[in-house]
C-alpha positions in Angstrom: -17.0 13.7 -58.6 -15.6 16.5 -56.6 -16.1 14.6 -53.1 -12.9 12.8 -53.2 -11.0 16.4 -53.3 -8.6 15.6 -56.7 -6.7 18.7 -56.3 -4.7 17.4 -53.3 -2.9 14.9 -55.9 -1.6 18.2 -57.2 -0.3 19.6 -53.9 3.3 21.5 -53.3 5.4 19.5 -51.3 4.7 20.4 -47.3 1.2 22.0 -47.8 -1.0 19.8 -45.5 -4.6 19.2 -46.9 -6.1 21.1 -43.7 -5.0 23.8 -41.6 -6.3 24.4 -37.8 -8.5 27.5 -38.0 -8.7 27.3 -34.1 -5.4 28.0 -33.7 -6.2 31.4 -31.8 -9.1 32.6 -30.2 -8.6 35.9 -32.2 -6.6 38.1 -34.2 -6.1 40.5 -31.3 -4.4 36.9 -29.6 -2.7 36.2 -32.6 -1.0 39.9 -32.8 -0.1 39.4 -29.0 1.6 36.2 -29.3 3.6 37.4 -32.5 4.6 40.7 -30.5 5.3 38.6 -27.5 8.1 36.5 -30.0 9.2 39.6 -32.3 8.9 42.1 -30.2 11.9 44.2 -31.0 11.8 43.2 -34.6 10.7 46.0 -37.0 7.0 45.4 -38.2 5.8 48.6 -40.2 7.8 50.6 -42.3 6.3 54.0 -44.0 7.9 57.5 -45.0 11.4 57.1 -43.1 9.9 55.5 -39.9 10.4 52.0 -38.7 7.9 50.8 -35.8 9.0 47.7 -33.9 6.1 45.3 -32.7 6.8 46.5 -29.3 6.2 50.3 -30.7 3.3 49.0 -32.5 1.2 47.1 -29.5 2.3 49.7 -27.4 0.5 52.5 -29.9 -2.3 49.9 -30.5 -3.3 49.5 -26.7 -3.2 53.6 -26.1 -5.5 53.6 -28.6 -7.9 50.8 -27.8 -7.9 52.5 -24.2 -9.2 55.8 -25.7 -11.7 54.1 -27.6 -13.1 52.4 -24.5 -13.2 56.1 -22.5 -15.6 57.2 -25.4 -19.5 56.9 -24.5 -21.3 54.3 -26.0 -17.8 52.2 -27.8 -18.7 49.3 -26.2 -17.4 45.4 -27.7 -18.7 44.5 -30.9 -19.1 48.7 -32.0 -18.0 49.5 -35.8 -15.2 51.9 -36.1 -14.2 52.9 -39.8 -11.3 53.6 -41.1 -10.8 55.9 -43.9 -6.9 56.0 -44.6 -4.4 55.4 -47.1 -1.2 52.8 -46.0 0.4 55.2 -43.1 1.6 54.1 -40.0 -1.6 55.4 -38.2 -3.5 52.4 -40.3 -2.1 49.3 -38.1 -2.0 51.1 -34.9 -5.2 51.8 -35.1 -6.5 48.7 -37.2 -5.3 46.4 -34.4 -6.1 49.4 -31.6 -10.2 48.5 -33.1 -9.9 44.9 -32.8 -8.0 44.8 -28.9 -11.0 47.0 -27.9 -13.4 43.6 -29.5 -15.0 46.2 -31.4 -15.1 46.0 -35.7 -13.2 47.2 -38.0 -15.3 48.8 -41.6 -12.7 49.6 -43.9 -13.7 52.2 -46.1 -12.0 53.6 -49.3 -10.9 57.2 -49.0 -11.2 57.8 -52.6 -15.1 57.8 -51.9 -17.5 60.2 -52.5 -19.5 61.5 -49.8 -22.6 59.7 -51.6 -20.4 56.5 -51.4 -19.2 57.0 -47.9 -22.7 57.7 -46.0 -24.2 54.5 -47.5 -21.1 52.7 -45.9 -21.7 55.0 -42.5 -25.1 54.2 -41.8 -25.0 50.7 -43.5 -22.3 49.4 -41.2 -23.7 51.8 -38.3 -20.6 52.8 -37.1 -20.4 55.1 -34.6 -16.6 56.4 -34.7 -14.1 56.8 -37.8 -10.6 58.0 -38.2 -9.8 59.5 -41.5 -6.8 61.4 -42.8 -7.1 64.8 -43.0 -6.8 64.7 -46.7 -10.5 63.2 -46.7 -12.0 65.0 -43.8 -13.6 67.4 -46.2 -15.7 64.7 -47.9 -16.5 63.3 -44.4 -17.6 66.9 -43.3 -20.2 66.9 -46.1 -22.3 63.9 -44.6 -21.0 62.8 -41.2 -23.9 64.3 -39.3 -26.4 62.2 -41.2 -24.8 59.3 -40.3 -24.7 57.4 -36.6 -20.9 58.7 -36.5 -20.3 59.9 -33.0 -16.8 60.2 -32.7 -14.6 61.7 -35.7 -10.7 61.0 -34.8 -8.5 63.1 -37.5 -5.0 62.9 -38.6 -2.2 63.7 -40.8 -0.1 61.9 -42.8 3.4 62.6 -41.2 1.9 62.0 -37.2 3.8 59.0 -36.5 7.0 60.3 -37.7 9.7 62.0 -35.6 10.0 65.7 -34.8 11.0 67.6 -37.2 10.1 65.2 -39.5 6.5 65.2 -38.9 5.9 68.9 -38.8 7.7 69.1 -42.2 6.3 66.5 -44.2 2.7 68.0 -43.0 3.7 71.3 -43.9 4.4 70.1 -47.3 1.5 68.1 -47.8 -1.0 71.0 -46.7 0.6 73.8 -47.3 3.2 73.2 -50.4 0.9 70.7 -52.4 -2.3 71.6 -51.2 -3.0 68.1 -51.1 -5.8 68.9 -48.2 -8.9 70.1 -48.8 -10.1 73.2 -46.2 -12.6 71.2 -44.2 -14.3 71.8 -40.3 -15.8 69.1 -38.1 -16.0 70.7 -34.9 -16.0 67.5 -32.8 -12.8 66.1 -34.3 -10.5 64.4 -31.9 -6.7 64.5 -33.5 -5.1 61.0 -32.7 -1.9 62.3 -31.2 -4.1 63.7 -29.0 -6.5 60.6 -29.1 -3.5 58.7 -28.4 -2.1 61.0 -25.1 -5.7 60.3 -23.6 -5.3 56.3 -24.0 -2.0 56.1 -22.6 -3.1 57.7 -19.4 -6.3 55.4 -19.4 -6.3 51.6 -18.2 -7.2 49.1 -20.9 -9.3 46.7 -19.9 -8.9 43.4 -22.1 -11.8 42.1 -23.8 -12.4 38.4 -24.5 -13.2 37.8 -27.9 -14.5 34.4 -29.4 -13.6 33.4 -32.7 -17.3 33.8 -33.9 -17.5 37.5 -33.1 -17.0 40.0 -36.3 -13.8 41.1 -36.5 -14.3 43.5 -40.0 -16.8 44.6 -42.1 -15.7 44.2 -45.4 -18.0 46.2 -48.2 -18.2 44.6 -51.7 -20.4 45.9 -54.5 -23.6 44.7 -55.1 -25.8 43.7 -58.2 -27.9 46.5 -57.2 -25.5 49.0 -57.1 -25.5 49.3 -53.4 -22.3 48.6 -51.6 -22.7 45.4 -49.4 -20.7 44.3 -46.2 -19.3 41.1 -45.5 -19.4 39.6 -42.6 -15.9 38.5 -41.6 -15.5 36.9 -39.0 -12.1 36.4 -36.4 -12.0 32.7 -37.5 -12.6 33.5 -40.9 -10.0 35.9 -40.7 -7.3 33.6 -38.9 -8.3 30.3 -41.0 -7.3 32.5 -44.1 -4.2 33.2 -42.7 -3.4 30.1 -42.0 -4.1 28.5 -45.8 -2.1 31.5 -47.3 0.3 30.9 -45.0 0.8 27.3 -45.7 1.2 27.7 -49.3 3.7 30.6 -49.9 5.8 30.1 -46.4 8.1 26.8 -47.8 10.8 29.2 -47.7 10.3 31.9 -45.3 12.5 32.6 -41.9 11.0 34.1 -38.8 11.9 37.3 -38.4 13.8 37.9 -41.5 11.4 39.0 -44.4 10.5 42.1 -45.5 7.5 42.7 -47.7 6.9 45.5 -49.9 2.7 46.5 -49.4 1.9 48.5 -52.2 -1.8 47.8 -52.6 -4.2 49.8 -49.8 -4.2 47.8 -46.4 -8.2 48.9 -47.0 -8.4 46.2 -49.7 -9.1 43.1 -48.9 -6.5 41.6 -50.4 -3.4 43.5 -49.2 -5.0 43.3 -45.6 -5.0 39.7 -45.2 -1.8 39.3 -47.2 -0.2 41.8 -44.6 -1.2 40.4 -41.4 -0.6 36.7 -42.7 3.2 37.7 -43.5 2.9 39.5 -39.9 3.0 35.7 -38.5 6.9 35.2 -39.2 7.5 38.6 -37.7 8.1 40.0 -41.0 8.7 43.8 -42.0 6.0 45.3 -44.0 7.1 47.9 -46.1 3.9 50.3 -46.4 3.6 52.2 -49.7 1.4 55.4 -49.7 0.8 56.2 -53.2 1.6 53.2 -55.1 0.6 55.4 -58.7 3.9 57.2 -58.3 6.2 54.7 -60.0 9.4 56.4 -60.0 9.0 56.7 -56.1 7.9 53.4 -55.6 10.6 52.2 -57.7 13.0 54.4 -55.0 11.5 52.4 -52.5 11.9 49.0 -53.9 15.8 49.5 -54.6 16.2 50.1 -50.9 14.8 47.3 -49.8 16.4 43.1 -49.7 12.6 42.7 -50.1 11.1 39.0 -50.1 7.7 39.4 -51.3 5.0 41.4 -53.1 1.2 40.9 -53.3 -0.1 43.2 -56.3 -2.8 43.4 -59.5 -1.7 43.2 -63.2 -2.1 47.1 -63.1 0.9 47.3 -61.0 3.1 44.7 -62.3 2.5 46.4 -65.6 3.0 49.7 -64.4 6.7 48.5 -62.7 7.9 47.0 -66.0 7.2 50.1 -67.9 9.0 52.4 -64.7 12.7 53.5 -66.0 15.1 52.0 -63.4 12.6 48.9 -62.2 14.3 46.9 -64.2 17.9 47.3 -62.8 16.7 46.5 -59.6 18.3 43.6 -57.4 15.9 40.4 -57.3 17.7 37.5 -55.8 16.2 38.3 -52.3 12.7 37.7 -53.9 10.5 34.2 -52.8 7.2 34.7 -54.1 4.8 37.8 -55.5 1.5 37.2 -55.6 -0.8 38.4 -57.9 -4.7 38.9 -57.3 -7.3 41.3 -57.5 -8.1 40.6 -61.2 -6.3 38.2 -63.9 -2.9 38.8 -64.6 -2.1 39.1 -68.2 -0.1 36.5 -69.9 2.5 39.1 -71.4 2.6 40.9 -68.2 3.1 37.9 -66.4 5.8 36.3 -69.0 7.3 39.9 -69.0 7.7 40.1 -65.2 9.6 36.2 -65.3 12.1 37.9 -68.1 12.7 40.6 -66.4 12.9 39.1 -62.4 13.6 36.3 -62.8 10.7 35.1 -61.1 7.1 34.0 -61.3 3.8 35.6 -60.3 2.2 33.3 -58.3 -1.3 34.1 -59.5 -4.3 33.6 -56.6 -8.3 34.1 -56.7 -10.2 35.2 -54.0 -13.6 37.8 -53.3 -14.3 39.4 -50.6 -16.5 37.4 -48.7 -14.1 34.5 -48.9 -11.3 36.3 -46.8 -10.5 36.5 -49.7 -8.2 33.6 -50.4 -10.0 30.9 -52.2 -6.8 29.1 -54.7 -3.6 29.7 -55.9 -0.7 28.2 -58.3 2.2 27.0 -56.6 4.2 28.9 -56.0 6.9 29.8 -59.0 4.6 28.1 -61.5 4.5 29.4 -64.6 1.6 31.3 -65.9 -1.1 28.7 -67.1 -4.0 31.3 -67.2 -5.6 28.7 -64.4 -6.6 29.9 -60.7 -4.8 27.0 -59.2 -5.9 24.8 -56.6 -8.1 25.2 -53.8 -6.3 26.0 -50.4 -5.9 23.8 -47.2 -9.6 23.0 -45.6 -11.3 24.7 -48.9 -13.2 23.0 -51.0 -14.1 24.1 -54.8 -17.4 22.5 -56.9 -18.6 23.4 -60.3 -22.2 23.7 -60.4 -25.1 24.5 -62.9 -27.8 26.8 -62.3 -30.0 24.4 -60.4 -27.1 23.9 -58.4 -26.3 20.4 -59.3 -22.8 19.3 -59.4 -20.8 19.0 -62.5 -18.4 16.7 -63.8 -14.1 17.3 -64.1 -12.7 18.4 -67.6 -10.7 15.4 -68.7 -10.0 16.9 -71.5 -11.9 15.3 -73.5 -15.3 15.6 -74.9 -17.5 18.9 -74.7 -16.0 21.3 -72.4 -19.2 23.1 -71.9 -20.6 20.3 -69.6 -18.1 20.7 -67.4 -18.3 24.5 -67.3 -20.9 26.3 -64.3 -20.7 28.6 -61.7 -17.3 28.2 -59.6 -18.4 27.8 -55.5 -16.7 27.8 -52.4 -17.0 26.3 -49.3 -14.3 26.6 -46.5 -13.7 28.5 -43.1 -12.8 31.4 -44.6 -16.2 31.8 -46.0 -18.4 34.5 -44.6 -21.7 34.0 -42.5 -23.4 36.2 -44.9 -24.0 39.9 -46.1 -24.6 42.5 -43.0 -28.2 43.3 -42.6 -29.1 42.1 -45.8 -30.6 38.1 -46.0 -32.2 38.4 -48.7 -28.5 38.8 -50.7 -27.3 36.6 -48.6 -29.4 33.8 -49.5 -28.8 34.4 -53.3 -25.2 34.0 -52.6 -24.8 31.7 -49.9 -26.5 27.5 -50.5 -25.8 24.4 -48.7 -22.9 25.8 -47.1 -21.3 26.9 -50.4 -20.6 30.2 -51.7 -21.8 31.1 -55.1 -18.9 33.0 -56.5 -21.1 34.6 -59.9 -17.8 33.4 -61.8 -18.1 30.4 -64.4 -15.0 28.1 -65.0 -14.1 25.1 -64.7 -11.9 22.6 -62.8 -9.5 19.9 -64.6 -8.9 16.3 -63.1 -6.1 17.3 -61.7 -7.8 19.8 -59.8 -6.8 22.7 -61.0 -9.6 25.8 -61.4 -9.9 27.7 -64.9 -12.2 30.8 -64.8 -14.3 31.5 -68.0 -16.3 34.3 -68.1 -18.6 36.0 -64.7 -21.8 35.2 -64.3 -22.2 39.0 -62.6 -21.7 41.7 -64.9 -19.4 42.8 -62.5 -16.5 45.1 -64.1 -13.2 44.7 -62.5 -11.1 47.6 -62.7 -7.5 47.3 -61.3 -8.9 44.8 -58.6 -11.8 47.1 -57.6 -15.2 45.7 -58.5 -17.9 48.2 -60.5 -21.4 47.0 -60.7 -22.7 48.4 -64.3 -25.9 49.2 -61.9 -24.5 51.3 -60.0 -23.0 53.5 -62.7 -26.1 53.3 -65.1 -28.1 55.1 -62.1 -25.5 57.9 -62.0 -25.3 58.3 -65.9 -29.2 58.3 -66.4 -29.6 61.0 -64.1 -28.3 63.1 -66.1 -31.5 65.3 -67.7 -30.0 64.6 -71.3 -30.0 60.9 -70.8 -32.7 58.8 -72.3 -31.4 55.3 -71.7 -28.0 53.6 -71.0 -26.5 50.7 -69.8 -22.7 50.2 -68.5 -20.2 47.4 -69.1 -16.3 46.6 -68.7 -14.0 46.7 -72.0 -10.4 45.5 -72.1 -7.9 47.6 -70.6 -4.4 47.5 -70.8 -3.2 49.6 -68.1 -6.4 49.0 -65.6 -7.3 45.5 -67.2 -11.0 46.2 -67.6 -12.6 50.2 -67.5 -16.1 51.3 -67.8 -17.7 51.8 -71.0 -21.2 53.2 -71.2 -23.3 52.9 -74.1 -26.2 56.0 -74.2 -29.3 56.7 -76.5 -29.5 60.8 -75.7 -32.4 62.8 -74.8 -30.7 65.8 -75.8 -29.3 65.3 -78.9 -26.4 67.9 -78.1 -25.0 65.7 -74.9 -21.0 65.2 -75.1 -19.4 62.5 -73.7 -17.3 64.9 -71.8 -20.7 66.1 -70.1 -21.3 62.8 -69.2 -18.0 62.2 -67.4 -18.3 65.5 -65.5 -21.4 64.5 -64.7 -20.2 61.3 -63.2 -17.3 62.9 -61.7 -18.8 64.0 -58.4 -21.0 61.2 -57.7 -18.4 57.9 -58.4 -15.0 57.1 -57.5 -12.2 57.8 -60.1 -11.8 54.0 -60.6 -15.8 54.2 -61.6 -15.7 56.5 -63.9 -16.5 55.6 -67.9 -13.7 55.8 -70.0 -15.5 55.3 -72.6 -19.3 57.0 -73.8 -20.8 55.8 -77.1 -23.8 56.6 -78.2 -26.2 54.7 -80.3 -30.3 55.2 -81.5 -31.7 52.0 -79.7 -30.2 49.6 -77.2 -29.9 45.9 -77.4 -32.9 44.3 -75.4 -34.5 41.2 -74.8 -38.3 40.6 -75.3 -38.9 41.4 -71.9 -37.1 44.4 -72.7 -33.9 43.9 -70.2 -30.5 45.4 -71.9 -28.6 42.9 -73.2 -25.5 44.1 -71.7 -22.8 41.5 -73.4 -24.4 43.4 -76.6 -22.8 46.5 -75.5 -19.4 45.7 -75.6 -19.2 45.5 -79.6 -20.2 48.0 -82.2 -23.4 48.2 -82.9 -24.4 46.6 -86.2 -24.9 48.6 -89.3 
C-alpha cells in the first residue's frame, strides 16, 4: 500500500519529507523579504540590462500604484499578461500580485480566437501586451471585459540610447510589429511615471487568495484556468527548492531562463531560484540558437530548466558544445519526456545530467523529480516533500506497487496527486473540476506506474492530449478547426512522434471535396490555431476507425490504415 509513503526510503540526502507551505503569507511577502536580503544583488537579466532587486521592487511598486489609480482594479481583479521574457514581464508580474490582484498569463503566440476565450473566461479587466501582439489584441479587445490596455516595447527597460535603437530595429528594420490602433492604450513608461507619483497602498493578502490564473487545455477543446492559489504557489517553491538547492549559495547563481516566464513551468522554476537571490538570465527568443548559444557562453551559469526540444536543439547549435560547463549544478528537464539519446547526449557532451521532473498545470506544476544528477531511467522520480502519489483504477480504487514481479498491468492506472500545490479546481467551471479533482486527489489523465521503491514510471495518457514541445493540444480542439473547412467530411486529430518537437499534430481526413490538399488544410488552420497547433501532418483515408457507438478510435489514427 501507498499509505506508508515508500518513496521517502529513496530520498536524496537533506530533502526533508515535508516542507512548510506557510512559510509566507504570500508571494508578494516572499518577493519583499528576498528584496529586503538581496537587494543590491542583480535579479533579471535581458538584452544588455541588469536590474537589481532594488530596481526591480522599486519598478514593481510604481506599477502596482498605477494599477490601483485605475477605476474599478480593485484586490482580487485579473490582469493578463501577454509578453514574451522582457524585463517588463517581472516588473509587472510582481507589480499585479503587490496590488492583491491576479495574474492570467496568456500566450502571445495566440490567435485572436484563442485570446478572447482567455479574456472573457478569466474576466480580466486590464492587460499589458507587447506591441508586437497589440494587433491581434486590437481585433477582439472590445468584446471582451478588458478595460484598461497597457502597451509596450521590447527595448523600454533598457537605457537611452539603447532603448530607442533596439525599438527602431524591431519596428522599423525587421518589421517584427504589426500596424495596430487601440485608442485607449496606456504605454507603461508612461503607466509607470503615473505610479511613481501615486501612493501605494499595501494590500493584505492571505495565502488562500488566487494569486494566477493558469489556462490549461481542455478535453473539450476549450482552454481551462487553474486556480492557483498564493499557497499553492509558495508550497511549490518550497518542494522544488528543497530538492535541487543541496548545492546552491545565496546570492551567487545565475540561471539561464530560456523557456516563456508565461509557462508554467519556467514561472515557478524562476521565482523558486529567485529565493537564494539568484540572477535570472531572461531569454527572448529561445528558437534562435546561435544567439542563445551567444548568451550561454557569457554567462558562469548554474542552472537551466528546459523541454527535450531545446536540449536537442543546443546539441545540434555549432559552438554549444565548446562551451564552459563546470559552473553547472543541475538542469532540469520538464514540459514533456526527455528522450533517452537526448538525455545521454547532453551527459557526453556536459558533463552533466538532466534532472528530469513531471508536473501539469494545475499541480503548480511540480509533482516528482529524479535526484538530482541521476542518470536517465525513463522514470518520473519521486514524489516531492508533502506530495503524495497513488495509482488508481478507473473506479478509483488503489492499486498495488510493481515489485517487479508478476503482471505489470495490475499495477498500472491512472497516476494522482494530492499535495499543497494542488489546485482548488478549474475557474468557473465545476463540472471539470469534479472529473478531475476526488477525495482530495488529482486525477492527472496519465497511466504509469510506481515501483517499491517509490519511484513513478508514466505509460501512456489517459487524455488524448498531444504534447508538443511542452505545450498541450487537445485533438478536439484542432478537429473543430479542421472540419470547418467546407471540403471536410470527417476527421479526427492525434500526436505522432517528433524528433525536434517530441510529439506534432497529425490529422487523419475523409474529404468532402475530393480535390482538398493538405496544404489547404494547413492554411486553413493557420489563422485560427497557434503555430505549435498546427498539423504537420494531413492524411487522408475513405472511412475512419470507429467504435460501434460510432466514436473515432483515435489510437487507430496514428498507423496506416490497413489495406
Amino acid at each position: 500500500m501507498m499509505a506508508d509513503k515508500v518513496w521517502l526510503k529513496s530520498y536524496p540526502a537533506g530533502v526533508p519529507a515535508d516542507i512548510d507551505a506557510d512559510r509566507y503569507r504570500s508571494i508578494a511577502d516572499l518577493f519583499e523579504q528576498i528584496v529586503g536580503r538581496y537587494g543590491d544583488r542583480p535579479a533579471f537579466h535581458n538584452l544588455g540590462r541588469t536590474l537589481s532587486y532594488s530596481e526591480l521592487e522599486k519598478l514593481s511598486r510604481d506599477f502596482a500604484a498605477f494599477l490601483q489609480t485605475l477605476p474599478g482594479m480593485g484586490k482580487g481583479e485579473r490582469v493578463a499578461i501577454m509578453s514574451p521574457n522582457v524585463l517588463q514581464y517581472p516588473v509587472v508580474l510582481f507589480g499585479i500580485l503587490r496590488a492583491g490582484m491576479t495574474v492570467v498569463n496568456v500566450n502571445p503566440l495566440y490567435t485572436s480566437k484563442e485570446l478572447a476565450h482567455q479574456l472573457r473566461d478569466s474576466g480580466a479587466r486590464a492587460i499589458v501586451v507587447i506591441e508586437n501582439f497589440a494587433a491581434t489584441l486590437e481585433k477582439v479587445w472590445q468584446d471582451t471585459p478588458v478595460e484598461h490596455v497597457i502597451t509596450t516595447q521590447i527595448g523600454d527597460l533598457l537605457p537611452i540610447p539603447r532603448r530607442w535603437l533596439v525599438n527602431f530595429v524591431i519596428k522599423t528594420v525587421r518589421k517584427m510589429v504589426p500596424a495596430w490602433r487601440i485608442d485607449a492604450a496606456i504605454p507603461l513608461l508612461d503607466a509607470l511615471a503615473r505610479g511613481a507619483a501615486a501612493p501605494f497602498a499595501p494590500v493584505r493578502v492571505a495565502p488562500e487568495d488566487l494569486a494566477f490564473l493558469q489556462y490549461t487545455g481542455g478535453t473539450t477543446g476549450v482552454s481551462k484556468g487553474a486556480i492557483l492559489s498564493h499557497r499553492n504557489m509558495l508550497a511549490n517553491l518550497e518542494q522544488t527548492g528543497v530538492w535541487i538547492s543541496a548545492s546552491f549559495q545565496e546570492g551567487r547563481e545565475i540561471i539561464i531562463a530560456p523557456l516563456p516566464m508565461y509557462h508554467i513551468f519556467c514561472l515557478t522554476s524562476t521565482l523558486s531560484f529567485m529565493k537564494w537571490g539568484s540572477l535570472s538570465v531572461l531569454i527572448t527568443n529561445p528558437r534562435d540558437m546561435p544567439a542563445l548559444v551567444r548568451e550561454l557562453g557569457q554567462w558562469r551559469w548554474s542552472a537551466m530548466s528546459g523541454v527535450n526540444t531545446l536540449f536537442n536543439g543546443l546539441l545540434h547549435t555549432p559552438g554549444f558544445e565548446a562551451l564552459d560547463f563546470s559552473s553547472v549544478k543541475v538542469v532540469i528537464g520538464g514540459g514533456a519526456a526527455v528522450q533517452k539519446p537526448v538525455a545521454e547526449r547532453w551527459k557526453a557532451v556536459t558533463g552533466h545530467y538532466v534532472t528530469e521532473a513531471y508536473g501539469l498545470t494545475e499541480a503548480s506544476p511540480g509533482v516528482s523529480a529524479n535526484p538530482v544528477e541521476t542518470p536517465w531511467n525513463g522514470m518520473i522520480g519521486l514524489p516531492f516533500p508533502s506530495t503524495e502519489i497513488s495509482i488508481r483504477d478507473d473506479d478509483f480504487k488503489l492499486l498495488p506497487l510493481w515489485t517487479g514481479e508478476g503482471e505489470i498491468e495490475k499495477c498500472t492506472g491512472e497516476i494522482c496527486v494530492r499535495g499543497p500545490q494542488v489546485m482548488t479546481g478549474y475557474w468557473g467551471n465545476p463540472e471539470e473540476t469534479a472529473k478531475v479533482l476526488q477525495e482530495g486527489w488529482l486525477k492527472t489523465g496519465d497511466i504509469g506506474h510506481m515501483s517499491s521503491a517509490g519511484f513513478v514510471t508514466i505509460t501512456d495518457r489517459k487524455k488524448d492530449m498531444i504534447l508538443v514541445s511542452g505545450f498541450n493540444v487537445y485533438p478536439n480542439e484542432i478537429e473543430s478547426v479542421v472540419a470547418s473547412h467546407p471540403g471536410v467530411l470527417e476527421c479526427g486529430a492525434v500526436g505522432i512522434a517528433d524528433e525536434r518537437t517530441g510529439e506534432a499534430v497529425k490529422v487523419v481526413i475523409v474529404r468532402k471535396d475530393p480535390s482538398l490538399t493538405p496544404e489547404a488544410v494547413v492554411e486553413h488552420c493557420r489563422g485560427q490555431l497557434t503555430g505549435y497547433k498546427l498539423p504537420r501532418q494531413v492524411e487522408f483515408r475513405d472511412v475512419l476507425p470507429k467504435s460501434p457507438i460510432g466514436k473515432v478510435l483515435r489510437r487507430d489514427l496514428r498507423e496506416p490504415p490497413h489495406t
